[in-house]
Every structure is written in structure tokens, then in C-alpha cells.
N, C-alpha and C positions, 0 to 999 in steps of 0.2 A: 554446431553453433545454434545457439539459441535467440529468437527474436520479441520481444517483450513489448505489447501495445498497449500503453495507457490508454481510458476514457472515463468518461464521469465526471469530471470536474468542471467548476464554473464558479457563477457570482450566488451566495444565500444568505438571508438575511438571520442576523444571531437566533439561534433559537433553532433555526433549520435542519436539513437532512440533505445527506448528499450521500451515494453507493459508487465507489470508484470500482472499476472493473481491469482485470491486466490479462491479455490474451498472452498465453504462450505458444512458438512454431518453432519446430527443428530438433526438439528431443522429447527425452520422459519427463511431462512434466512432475511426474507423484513422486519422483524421489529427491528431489528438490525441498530444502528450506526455503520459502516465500518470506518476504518481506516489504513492507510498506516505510518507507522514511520521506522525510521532509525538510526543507528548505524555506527556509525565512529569509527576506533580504538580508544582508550585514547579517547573516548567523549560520554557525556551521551546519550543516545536516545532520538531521537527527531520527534514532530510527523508533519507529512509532509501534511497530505492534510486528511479531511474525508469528508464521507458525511450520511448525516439520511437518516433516512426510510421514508423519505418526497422528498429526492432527493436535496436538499440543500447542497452546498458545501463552502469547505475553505480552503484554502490553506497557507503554511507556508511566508513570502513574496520573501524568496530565491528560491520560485519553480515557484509563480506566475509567468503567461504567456507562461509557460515552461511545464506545468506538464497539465494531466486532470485524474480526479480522476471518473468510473465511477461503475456501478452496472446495472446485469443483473438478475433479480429478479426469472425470471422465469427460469434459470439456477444455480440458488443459485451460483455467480460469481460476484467477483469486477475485478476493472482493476485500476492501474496505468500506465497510456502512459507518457511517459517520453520523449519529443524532448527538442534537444541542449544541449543534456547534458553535465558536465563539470566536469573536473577531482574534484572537490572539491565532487560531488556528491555521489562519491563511496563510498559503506556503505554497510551494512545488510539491507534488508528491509525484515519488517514484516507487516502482515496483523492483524488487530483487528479487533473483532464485539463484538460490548456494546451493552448492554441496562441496565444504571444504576439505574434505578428502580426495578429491581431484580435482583442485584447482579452480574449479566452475565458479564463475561468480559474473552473475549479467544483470544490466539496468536497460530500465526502458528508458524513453524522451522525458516522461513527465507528464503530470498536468497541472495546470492551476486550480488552487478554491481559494475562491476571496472568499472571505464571512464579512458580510458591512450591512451596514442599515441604509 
């Protein structure tokens, strides 16, 4: 079982910076696809950027240029760094790690970022 801690989120003002961070406990974290998704009130979740266990990324195109999605293997740690962020961006964000060739797929609680002025 794997246990997934969000942090980094909060209130920034448009224009800001914000680095979310997701601990991982209980397995390997590197053979894991990581992923970051988000949640807008009244809107489904939506998945913003991941990357494999290869280090390969992608991003949704409303983050591209804006966002970097990355992984610290030997700290069993992801990160989303979030520059110029814009009030549209404020959401829940949650961390995922897949590997769907065995069924694996975990989220964490979450966190908020407001972007407002």
C-alpha cells in the first residue's frame, strides 16, 4: 500500500509561484507514473501534467510553459512548480502514482491553491 502526502499549497497572488510537493510511503516509488490533477469547484478533475518512471513528461496545454512537473527518486518525492499562475488555476490538486499493469493507482488528500488578488 502506498501513502501519498500533499503539501505546498495555499493563497498567491496572479502572477505568483507556488512548488507543490507529494511524499511517497510503502513502496517503490521510481517505478511509478506520477501525476498531478486538479479539481475546480462544479468541474470534473482534470489531469495537469505527469511523468514516468522513464522521466518523460506532459503537460495539459493550459499549464504548458507555466508549469514543470518533476520527481526526486531517491527521496520517493514529486514536485509541481507552478510559475504565473492565474486565477483560473485555483483548484485542489492531487498527486497520483500508477502503474497500470498491476492495478496500482493511489491519490493523495490534496491541497488547495487559490490564485486571487
Amino acid at each position: 500500500q502506498v501513502q501519498l502526502v500533499e503539501s505546498g499549497g495555499g493563497l498567491v497572488q496572479p502572477g505568483g509561484s507556488l512548488r507543490l510537493s507529494c511524499a511517497a510511503s510503502g513502496s517503490i516509488f521510481s517505478i511509478y507514473t506520477m501525476g498531478w490533477y486538479r479539481q475546480a469547484p462544479g468541474k470534473q478533475r482534470e489531469l495537469v501534467a505527469f511523468i514516468t518512471s522513464g522521466g518523460s513528461t506532459n503537460y495539459v496545454d493550459s499549464v504548458k510553459g507555466r508549469f514543470t512537473i518533476s520527481r526526486d527518486n531517491a527521496k520517493n518525492t514529486g514536485y509541481l512548480q507552478m510559475n504565473s499562475l492565474k486565477p483560473e488555476d485555483t483548484a485542489v490538486y492531487y498527486c497520483n502514482l500508477k502503474k497500470i499493469v498491476v492495478g496500482h493507482d493511489y491519490w493523495g488528500q490534496g491541497t488547495q491553491v487559490t490564485v486571487s488578488s
